[in-house]
N, C-alpha and C positions, 0 to 999 in steps of 0.2 A: 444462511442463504436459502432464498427459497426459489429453484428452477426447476421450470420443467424436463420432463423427459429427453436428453439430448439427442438431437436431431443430426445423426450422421450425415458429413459432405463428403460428396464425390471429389477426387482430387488425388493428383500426385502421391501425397501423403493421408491418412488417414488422419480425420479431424473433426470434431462434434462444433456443433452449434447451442449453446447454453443459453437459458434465459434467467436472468438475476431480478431481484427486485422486484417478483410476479410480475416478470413479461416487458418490465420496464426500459431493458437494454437488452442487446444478446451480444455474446464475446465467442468467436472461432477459436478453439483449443486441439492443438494436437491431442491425437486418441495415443495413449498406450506410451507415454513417452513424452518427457517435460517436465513441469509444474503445470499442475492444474488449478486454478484458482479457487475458490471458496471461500470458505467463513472466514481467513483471518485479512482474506481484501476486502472484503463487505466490513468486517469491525472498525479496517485501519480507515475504510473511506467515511465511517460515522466519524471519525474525531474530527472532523472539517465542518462545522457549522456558521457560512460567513453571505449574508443576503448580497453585500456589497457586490460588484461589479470585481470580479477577484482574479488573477493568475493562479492556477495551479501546477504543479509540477509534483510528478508521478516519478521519483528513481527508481530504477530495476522496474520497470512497469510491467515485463512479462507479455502477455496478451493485453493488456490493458484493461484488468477488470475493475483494479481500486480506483483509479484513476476517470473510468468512464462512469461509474458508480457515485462518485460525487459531481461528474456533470451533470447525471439523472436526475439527483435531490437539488442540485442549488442549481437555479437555471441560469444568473450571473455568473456562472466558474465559467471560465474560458482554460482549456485540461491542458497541460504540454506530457504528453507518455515519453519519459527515455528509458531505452532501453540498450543497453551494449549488444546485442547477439539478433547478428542477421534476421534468424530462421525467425525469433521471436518477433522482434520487433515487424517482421512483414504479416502476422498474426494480427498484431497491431493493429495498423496501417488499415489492413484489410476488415475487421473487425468496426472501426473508427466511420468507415464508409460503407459498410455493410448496411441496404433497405430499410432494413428494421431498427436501426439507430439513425436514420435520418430526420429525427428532432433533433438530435444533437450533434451532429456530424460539422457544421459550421464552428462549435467550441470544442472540437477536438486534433488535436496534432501530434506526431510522433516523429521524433527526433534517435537515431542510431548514438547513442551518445555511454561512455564511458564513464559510471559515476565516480571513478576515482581519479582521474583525469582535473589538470590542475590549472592557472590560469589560459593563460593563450590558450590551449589546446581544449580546453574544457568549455571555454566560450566558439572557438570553432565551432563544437558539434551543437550549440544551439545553448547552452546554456547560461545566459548574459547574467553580471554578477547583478545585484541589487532588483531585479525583472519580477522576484515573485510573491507574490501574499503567505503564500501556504506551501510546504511540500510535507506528503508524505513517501514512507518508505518502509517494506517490510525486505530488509536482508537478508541476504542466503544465510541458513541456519549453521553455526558451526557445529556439525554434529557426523561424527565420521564416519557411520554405518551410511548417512548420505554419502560421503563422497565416495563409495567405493560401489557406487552402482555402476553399470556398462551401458549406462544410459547417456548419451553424449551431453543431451540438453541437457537434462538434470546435472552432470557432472558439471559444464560451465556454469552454471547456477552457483553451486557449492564450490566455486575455487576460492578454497579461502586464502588468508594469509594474516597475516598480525598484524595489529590496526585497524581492522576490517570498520567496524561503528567510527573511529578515528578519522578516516578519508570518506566517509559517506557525511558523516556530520559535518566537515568541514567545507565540502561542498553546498552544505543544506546552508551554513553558514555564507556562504560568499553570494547565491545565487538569490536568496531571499533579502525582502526589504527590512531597513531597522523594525520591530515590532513586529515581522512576522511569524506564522508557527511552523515549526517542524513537530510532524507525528510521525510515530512511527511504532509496529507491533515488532514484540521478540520473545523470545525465550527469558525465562526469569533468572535464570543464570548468565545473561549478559548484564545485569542489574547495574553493575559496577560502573563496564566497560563501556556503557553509555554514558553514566552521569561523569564520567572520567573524559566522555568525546567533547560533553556539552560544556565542558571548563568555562572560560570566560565569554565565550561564545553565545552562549546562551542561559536564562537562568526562569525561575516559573516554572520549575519541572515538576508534572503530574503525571504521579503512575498509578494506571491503576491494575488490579489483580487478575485476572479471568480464571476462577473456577471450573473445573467438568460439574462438578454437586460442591455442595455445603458439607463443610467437614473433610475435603478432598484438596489437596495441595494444587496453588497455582498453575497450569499450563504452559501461558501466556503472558506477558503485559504489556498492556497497552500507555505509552510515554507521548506527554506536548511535554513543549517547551517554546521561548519565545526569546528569539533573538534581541540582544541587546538587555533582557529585563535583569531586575537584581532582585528578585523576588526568589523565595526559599522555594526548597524543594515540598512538597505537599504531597499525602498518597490518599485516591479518594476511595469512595466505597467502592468495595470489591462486584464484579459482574462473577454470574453464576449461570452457568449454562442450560443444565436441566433439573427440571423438578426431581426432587429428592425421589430415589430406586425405579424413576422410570426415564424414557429417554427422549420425553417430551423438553422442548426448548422450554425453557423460566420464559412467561410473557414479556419481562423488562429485556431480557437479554434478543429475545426475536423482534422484539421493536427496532431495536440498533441493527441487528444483522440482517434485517429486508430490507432497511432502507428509509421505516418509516417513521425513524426518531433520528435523534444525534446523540451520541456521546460524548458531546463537544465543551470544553473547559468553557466558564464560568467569565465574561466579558467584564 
């Protein structure tokens, strides 16, 4: 991610103005409290490379970074942000209509929506089944030094439970069209728990690696997959984040994380 300096707003609550993509969008983030967005929304919104005239759908959208980030690059995405949590979602909203995103403020929308929420009531809060080309999704991390912060936002973020990839795919499943992609960035210890959510649901599953350095154990992985396909699972070449003992971004890997490539499977 490359942003500017963030520019404090006056407000109720304390909250920065960030600019992603050099300058290309800006997203409102609570200061000192939350999730703050970054590098792994700018990665998840590279796996989306689609010219067509497309739906998108953002779950757990947060402030909506991933999600506004591939409205930025593909000018046919038309974004749908759900997000479950009041505080966040009006982040959102507000962000989505924000002067400075008013190129793209016509293909953006935000929806208060519950991604683990199941017919009827899942379509209630905006989520129509078969409606979307694409969804990505980076899920609360099971990791429990997170959930024992006394930070409220962050804590609803991190309520886990068992199934968690389970009822997030399954949604990605209902609400997308035959042949669309679900992406999504996680922890490489949900490896399993994923390719176990994508069961018949989905098949074409590409993961790829994300390095800190060369010779350093995975972080991250970045997973498509394509509903409906019967296509094996594939692992591609691995992403490396910085040049070997300095803390310079690898050129290939800052292409993807500004904005100004895709890391998008292979049509």
């Amino acid at each position: 991610m490359h942003h500017a300096e963030p520019k404090e707003v006056a407000g109720p609550q304390a909250e920065t103005l960030d600019a992603f993509h050099y300058g290309r969008f800006h997203v409102l983030q609570p200061k000192g409290r939350g999730h703050r967005s970054g590098m792994d929304a700018m990665l998840l919104a590279a796996l989306v490379a689609d010219e067509r005239p497309i739906r998108v759908a953002d779950l757990g959208a947060g402030a909506g970074a991933a999600g506004m980030a591939v409205a930025s690059r593909l000018a046919n995405a038309e974004v749908v942000l759900a997000e479950r949590s009041p505080d966040m979602a009006d982040y959102a909203r507000r962000s989505a209509v924000h002067p400075l995103n008013a190129h793209m403020a016509a293909r953006l929308s935000v929806v208060e929506a519950d991604v683990t929420a199941t017919g009827r009531a899942r379509r209630a809060m905006g989520l129509d089944d078969d409606s979307f080309d694409h969804v990505i999704m980076n899920p609360p991390f099971n990791d429990g030094s997170d959930r024992r912060t006394p930070d409220a936002l962050k804590a609803e973020a991190h309520a886990m439970h068992d199934g968690l990839f389970e009822s997030w795919v399954r949604t990605a499943g209902a609400i997308l069209r035959p042949g669309g992609q679900l992406s999504l960035i996680a922890r490489p210890e949900s490896i399993a728990e994923i390719i176990a959510a994508c069961g018949r649901r989905f098949g074409g599953i590409e993961i790829t690696a994300l390095h800190p350095r060369a010779g350093e154990n995975a972080v991250r992985i970045l997973v498509t997959a394509i509903k409906g396909s019967r296509a094996r699972l594939s692992q591609r070449f691995p992403l490396v984040m910085h040049e070997e003992d300095t803390h310079r971004f690898a050129a290939l890997f800052d292409d993807f994380n500004n904005g100004r490539a895709a890391y998008a499977r292979k049509r």
